[in-house]
C-alpha positions in Angstrom: -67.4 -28.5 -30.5 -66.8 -31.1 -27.6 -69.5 -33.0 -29.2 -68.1 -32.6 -32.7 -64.8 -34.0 -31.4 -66.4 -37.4 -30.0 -68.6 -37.9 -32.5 -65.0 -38.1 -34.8 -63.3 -40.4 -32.1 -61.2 -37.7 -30.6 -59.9 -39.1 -27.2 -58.3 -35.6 -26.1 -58.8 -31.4 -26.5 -57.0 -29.0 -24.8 -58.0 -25.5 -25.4 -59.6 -25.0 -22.3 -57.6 -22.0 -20.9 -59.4 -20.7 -17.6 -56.9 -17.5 -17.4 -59.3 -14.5 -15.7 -55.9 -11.7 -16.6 -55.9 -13.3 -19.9 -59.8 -13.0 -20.6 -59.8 -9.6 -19.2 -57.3 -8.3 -21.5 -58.4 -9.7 -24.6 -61.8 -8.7 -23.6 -59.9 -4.8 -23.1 -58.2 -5.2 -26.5 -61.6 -6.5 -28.7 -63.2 -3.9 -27.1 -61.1 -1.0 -28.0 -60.5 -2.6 -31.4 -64.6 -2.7 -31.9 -64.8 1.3 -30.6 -62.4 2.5 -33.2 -64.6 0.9 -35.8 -62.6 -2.0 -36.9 -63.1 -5.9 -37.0 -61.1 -8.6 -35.4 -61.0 -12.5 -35.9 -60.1 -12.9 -32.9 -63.0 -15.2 -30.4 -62.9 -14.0 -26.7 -65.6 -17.3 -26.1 -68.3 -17.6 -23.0 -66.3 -16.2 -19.8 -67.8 -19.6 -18.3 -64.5 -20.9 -18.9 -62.9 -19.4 -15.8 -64.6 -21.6 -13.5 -63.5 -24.4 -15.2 -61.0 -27.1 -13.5 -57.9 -26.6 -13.6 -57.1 -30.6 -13.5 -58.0 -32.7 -16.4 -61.8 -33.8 -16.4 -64.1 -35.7 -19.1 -66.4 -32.3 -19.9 -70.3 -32.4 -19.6 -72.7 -32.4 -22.1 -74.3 -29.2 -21.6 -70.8 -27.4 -20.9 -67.3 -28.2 -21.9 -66.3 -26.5 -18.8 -68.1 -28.7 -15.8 -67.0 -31.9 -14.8 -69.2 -34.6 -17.0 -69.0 -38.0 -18.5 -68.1 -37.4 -22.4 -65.8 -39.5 -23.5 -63.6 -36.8 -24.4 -60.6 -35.6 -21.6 -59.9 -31.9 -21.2 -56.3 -31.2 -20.7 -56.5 -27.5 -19.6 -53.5 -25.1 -20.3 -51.9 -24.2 -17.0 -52.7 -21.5 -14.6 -51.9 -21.0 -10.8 -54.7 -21.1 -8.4 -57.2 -18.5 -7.1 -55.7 -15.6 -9.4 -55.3 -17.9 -12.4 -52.2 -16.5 -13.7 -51.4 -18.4 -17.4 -48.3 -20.3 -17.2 -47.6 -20.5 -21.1 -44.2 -19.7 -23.0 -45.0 -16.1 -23.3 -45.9 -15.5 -20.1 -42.4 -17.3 -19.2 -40.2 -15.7 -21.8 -41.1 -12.1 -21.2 -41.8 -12.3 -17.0 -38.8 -11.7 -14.8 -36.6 -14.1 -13.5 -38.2 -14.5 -10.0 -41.9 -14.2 -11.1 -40.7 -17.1 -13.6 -39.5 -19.5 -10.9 -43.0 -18.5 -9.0 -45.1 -19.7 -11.8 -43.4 -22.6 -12.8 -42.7 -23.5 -8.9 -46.7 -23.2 -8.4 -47.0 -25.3 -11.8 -45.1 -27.9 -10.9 -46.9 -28.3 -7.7 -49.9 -29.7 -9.8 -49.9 -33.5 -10.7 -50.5 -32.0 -14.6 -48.7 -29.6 -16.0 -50.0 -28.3 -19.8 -47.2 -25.9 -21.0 -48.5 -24.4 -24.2 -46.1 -23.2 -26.6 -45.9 -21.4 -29.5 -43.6 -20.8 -32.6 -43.3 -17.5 -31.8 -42.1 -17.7 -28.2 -38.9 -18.7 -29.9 -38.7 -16.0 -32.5 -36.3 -13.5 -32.7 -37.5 -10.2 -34.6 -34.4 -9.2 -36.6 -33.2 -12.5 -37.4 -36.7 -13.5 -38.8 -37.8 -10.1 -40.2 -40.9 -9.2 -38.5 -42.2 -6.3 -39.4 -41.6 -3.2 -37.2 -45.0 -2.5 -36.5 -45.7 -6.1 -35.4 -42.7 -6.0 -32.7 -44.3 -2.7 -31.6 -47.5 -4.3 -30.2 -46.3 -8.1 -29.5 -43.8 -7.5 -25.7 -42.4 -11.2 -26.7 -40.7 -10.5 -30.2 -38.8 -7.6 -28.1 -37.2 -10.1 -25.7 -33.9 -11.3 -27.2 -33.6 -14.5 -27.9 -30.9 -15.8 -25.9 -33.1 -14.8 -23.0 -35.9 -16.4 -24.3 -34.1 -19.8 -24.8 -32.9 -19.5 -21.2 -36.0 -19.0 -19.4 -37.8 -22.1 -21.0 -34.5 -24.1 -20.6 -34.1 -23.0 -17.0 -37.8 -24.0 -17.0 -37.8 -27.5 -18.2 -34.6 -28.0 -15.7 -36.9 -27.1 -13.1 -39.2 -29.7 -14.0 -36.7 -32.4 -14.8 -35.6 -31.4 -10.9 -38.9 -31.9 -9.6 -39.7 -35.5 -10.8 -41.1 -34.6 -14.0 -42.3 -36.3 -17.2 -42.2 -35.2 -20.5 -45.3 -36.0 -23.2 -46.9 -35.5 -25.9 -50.5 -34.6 -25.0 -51.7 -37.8 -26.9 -49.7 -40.2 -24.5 -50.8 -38.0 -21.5 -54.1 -38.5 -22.1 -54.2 -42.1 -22.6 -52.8 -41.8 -19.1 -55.5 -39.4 -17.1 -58.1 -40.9 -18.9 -56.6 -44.6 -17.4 -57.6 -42.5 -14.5 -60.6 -40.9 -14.7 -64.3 -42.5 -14.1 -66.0 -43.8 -16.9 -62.7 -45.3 -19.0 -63.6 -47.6 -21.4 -59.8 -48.9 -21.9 -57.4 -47.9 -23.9 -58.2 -46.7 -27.7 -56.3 -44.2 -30.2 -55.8 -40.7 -29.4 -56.8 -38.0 -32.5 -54.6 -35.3 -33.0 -54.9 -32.2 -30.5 -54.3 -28.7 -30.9 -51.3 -29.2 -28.3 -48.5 -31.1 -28.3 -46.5 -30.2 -24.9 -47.3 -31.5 -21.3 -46.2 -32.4 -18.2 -47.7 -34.8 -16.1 -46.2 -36.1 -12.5 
């Protein structure tokens, strides 16, 4: 894929996500779902990608999760260190209030921080009519709303507080990779798969 992407004059990709709780429960939940008999879409990918860095890094040919010289940057989704707990809306919408400010305190302490997002970390289940059985297995679409929207704005408060800068993956890569060995100058940025970042 990393290939793919530079052979198409991607500067940027960021779904490297080296979360070992994360892998370990998808890996629980794919295998249950394959023991009951049924199929899932879902991709758990090569568990190689927990030893990845946690920093942004051009990827290597032979493994888009070693440090290399492609001419691609990695902008990896944030975790803490050593137990590589995924900092991500979700995680920040449904944790409590003091395991929040731990995660986004150790965050913060990183010159990069990748805060992925999704649509549905700011859904609210009656208002947008999901379906019972959906809000049964998904522990975000039972948070209310309100809460939600305070824990990501107490979140981005804690980052203004801290020095931080808000952008667009595309500009904060044409900013590590002004940084990195092996940069060939600036040159346009494709489209990523994530928009939201936070780099010191």
């Amino acid at each position: 894929m990393i290939e793919l992407l530079c052979q198409r004059g991607y500067r940027y990709d960021s779904s490297t996500f080296p979360a070992i709780p994360y892998y370990l429960a998808k890996a629980a939940v794919l295998g249950l779902i394959r023991l009951a008999g049924r199929r899932s879409g879902s991709i758990l990918g090569s568990p190689a990608v927990l030893r990845a860095p946690r920093e942004p890094y051009r990827p290597g040919a032979d493994s888009p999760y070693r440090r290399g010289d492609q001419p691609i940057v990695e902008l990896p989704i944030a975790v803490t260190p050593w137990l590589r707990l995924h900092v991500i809306g979700t995680t920040l919408v449904v944790a409590p209030e003091w395991l929040r400010r731990r995660l986004v305190a150790t965050a913060l302490a990183t010159p990069f921080f990748n805060l992925e997002l999704h649509g549905i970390d700011l859904a609210d289940a009656r208002a947008d009519g999901f379906p019972a059985a959906l809000v049964s297995k998904q522990p975000d679409l039972r948070v209310p709303l309100a809460r939600k929207l305070a824990a990501l704005d107490a979140t981005l408060k804690e980052a203004r507080s801290r020095g931080a800068r808000f952008l667009p993956l595309r500009d904060a890569a044409e900013q590590v990779l002004g940084g990195l060995p092996g940069n060939s100058g600036p040159a346009p940025v494709g489209q990523g798969a994530r928009e939201r970042s936070r780099e010191r």
